[in-house]
C-alpha positions in Angstrom: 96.3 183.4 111.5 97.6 182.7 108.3 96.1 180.8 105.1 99.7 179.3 103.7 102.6 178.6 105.8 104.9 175.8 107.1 105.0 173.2 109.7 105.6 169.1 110.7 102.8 166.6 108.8 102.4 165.1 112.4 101.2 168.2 114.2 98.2 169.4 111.4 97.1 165.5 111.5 97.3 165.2 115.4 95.2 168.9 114.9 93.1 167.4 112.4 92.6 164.3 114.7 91.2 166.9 117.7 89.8 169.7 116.1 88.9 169.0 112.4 91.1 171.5 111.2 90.2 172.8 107.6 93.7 172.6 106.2 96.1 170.8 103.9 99.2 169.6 103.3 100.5 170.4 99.5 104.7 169.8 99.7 106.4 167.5 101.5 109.2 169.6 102.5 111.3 167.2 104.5 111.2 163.5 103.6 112.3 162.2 106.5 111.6 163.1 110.1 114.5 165.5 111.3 113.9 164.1 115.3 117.7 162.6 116.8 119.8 162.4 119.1 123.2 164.0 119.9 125.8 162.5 121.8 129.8 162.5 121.4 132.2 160.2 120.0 132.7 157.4 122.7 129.8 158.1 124.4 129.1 154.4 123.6 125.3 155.4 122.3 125.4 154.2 118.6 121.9 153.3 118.6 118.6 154.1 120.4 119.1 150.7 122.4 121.8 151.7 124.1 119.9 154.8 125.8 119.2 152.7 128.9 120.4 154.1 132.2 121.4 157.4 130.5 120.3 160.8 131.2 119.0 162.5 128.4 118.2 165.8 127.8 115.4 167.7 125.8 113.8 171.3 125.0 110.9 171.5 127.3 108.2 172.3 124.6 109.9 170.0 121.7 107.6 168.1 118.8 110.2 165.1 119.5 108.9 164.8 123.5 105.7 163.2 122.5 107.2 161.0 119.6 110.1 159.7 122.3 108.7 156.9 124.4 106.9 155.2 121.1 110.4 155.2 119.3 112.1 154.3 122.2 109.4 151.2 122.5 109.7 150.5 119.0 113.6 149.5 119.5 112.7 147.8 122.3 113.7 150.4 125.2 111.6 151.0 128.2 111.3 154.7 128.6 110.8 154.1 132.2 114.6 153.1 132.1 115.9 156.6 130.6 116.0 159.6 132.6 114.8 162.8 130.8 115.4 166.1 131.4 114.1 168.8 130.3 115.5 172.2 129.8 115.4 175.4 127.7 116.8 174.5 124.0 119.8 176.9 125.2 121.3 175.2 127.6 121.0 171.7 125.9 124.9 172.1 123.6 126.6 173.5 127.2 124.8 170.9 129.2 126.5 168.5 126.4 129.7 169.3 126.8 130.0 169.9 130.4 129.3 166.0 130.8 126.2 167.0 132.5 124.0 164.7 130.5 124.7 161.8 128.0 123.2 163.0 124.9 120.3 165.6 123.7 117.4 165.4 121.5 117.2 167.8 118.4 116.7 167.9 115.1 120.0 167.3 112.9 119.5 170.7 111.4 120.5 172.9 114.5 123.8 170.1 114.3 126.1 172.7 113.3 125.8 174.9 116.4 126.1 172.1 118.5 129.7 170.9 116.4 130.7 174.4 117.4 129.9 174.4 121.2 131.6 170.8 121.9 134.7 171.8 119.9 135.8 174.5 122.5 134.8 171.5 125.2 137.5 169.2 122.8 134.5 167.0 122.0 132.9 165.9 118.6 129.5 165.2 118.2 127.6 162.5 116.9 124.5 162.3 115.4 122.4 159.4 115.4 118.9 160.3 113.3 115.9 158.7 114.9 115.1 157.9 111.1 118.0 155.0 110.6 116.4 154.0 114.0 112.9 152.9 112.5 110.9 156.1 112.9 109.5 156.3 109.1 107.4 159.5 107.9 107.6 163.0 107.0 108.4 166.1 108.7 108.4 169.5 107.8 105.7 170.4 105.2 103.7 173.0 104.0 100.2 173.7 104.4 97.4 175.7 103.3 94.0 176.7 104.4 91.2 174.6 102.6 89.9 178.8 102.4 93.3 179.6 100.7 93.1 177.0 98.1 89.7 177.4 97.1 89.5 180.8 97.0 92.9 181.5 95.6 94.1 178.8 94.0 96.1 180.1 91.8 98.3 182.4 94.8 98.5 178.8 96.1 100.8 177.7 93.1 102.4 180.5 92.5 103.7 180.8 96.6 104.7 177.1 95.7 106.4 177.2 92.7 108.7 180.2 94.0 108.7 177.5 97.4 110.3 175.1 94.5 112.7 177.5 92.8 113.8 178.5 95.9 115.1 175.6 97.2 116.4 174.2 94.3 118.8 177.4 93.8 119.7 177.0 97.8 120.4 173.4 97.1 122.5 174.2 94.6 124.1 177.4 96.0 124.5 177.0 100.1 126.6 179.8 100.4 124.6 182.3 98.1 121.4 181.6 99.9 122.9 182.7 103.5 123.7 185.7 102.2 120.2 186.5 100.1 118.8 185.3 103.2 121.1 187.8 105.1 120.1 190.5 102.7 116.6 190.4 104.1 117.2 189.9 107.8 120.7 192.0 108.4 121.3 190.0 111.8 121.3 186.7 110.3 125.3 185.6 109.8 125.1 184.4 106.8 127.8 182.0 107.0 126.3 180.3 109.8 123.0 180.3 107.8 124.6 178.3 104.9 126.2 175.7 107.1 122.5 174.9 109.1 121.0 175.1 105.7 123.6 171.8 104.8 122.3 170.5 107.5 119.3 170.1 106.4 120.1 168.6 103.2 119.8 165.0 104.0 115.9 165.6 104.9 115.5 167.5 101.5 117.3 165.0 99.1 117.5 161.4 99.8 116.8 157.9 98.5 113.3 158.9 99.0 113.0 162.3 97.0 115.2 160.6 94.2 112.3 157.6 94.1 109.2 160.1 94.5 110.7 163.3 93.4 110.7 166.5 96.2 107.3 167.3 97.5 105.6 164.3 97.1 103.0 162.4 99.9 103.9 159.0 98.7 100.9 156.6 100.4 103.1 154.3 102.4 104.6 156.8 104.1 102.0 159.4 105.0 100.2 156.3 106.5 103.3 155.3 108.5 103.3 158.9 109.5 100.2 158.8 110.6 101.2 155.2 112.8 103.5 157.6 114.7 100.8 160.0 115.5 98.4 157.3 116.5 101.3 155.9 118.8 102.5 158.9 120.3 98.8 160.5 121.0 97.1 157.1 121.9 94.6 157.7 118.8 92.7 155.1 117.3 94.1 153.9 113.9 90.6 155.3 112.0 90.1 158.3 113.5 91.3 160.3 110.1 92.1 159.2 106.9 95.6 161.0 106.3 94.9 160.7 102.6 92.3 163.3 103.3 94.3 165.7 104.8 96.7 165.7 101.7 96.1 168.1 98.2 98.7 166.7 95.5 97.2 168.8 92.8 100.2 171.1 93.3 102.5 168.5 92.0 104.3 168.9 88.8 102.7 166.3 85.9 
């Protein structure tokens, strides 16, 4: 088990909401949720409402599954309307380009492998982020043991300040990163690491890091992140305060 690692805000307060979990969340990693849909161009499915009557498919074990039929609601879909599949991640870019389905859930960042798959079928994908779609809130984040942080506090910022510097020179330098991450684990293609990193971009600097700077738990939308949860898992709105399951005293002044 470890005392400091990574992970989506949703899960540790779903985890906190069961089982009291004695951890934190210090840096808001990803300021918007990463959840969408892929489809491809003329598939007609430009937004969630138009998911009615189509097949979609999903990974079987996906953090997206139980967050589904609340969005869905939310843009005024009847879940009971959309058939869903589900299937081992994959087989969910050739069951895309075969035809076999209408569109996939994923998160944007595994976007480029997908680009690559329908371009040998002659298709191009679209994305369409369950975030222009209404779902508000943060994603991946990183946590740390209540244990870690009072017992060694100062690892704490010294793991997150390296965290910082990292992805500020990957931000900065795609290309270099895939091949210092390459450097460390020889099978990664580096190339291909650099282009799912740009993926990922547009959930590490938005409108919403430029307003609240990266890392931070802004109020309003840890508690809408927390309406998610309390949708998705049928939890009572008081059943944690997610103000308590956030430290921000590893925030730059």
């Amino acid at each position: 088990m470890s005392d400091i690692g990574t992970g989506g805000i949703a899960a540790l307060m779903q985890a906190v909401a069961e089982n009291n979990l004695p951890v934190k969340a210090v840096i808001a990693v990803y300021a918007k949720q990463p959840d969408a849909i892929f489809t491809v161009k003329g598939s007609g499915i430009t937004s969630l409402k138009q998911v009615a009557g189509k097949t979609i498919a999903t990974a079987t074990f996906s953090s997206s599954n139980a967050l589904w039929p609340v969005v869905l609601q939310a843009n005024g879909v009847d879940p009971s309307t959309v058939k869903l599949l589900k299937a081992d991640p994959a087989t969910l870019a050739p069951m895309l380009a075969q035809g076999k389905v209408d569109a996939t859930i994923n998160w944007i960042t595994v976007s480029p492998a997908f680009t690559n798959v329908l371009k040998q079928a002659g298709k191009e994908l679209s994305v369409l982020p369950w975030s222009t779609q209404g779902l508000d809130g943060y994603g991946w984040s990183v946590f740390a043991s209540d244990k870690m942080i009072k017992e060694l506090l100062e690892v704490v910022k010294k793991v997150l300040r390296a965290l910082k510097k990292g992805f500020d020179f990957a931000l900065a330098n795609p290309d270099a990163a895939g091949a210092d991450l390459k450097a460390i684990v020889p099978e990664v293609n580096a190339a291909e690491a650099a282009v799912e990193f740009r993926a990922s971009i547009p959930l590490l600097r938005n409108e919403i890091t430029k307003k609240d700077c990266f890392g931070v738990f802004e109020p309003k939308l840890l508690a809408a992140t927390w309406g998610w949860v309390v949708k998705s898992f049928n939890f009572p709105a008081n059943k944690i305060d997610p103000e308590k399951i956030v430290d921000r005293s590893f925030l730059p002044k």
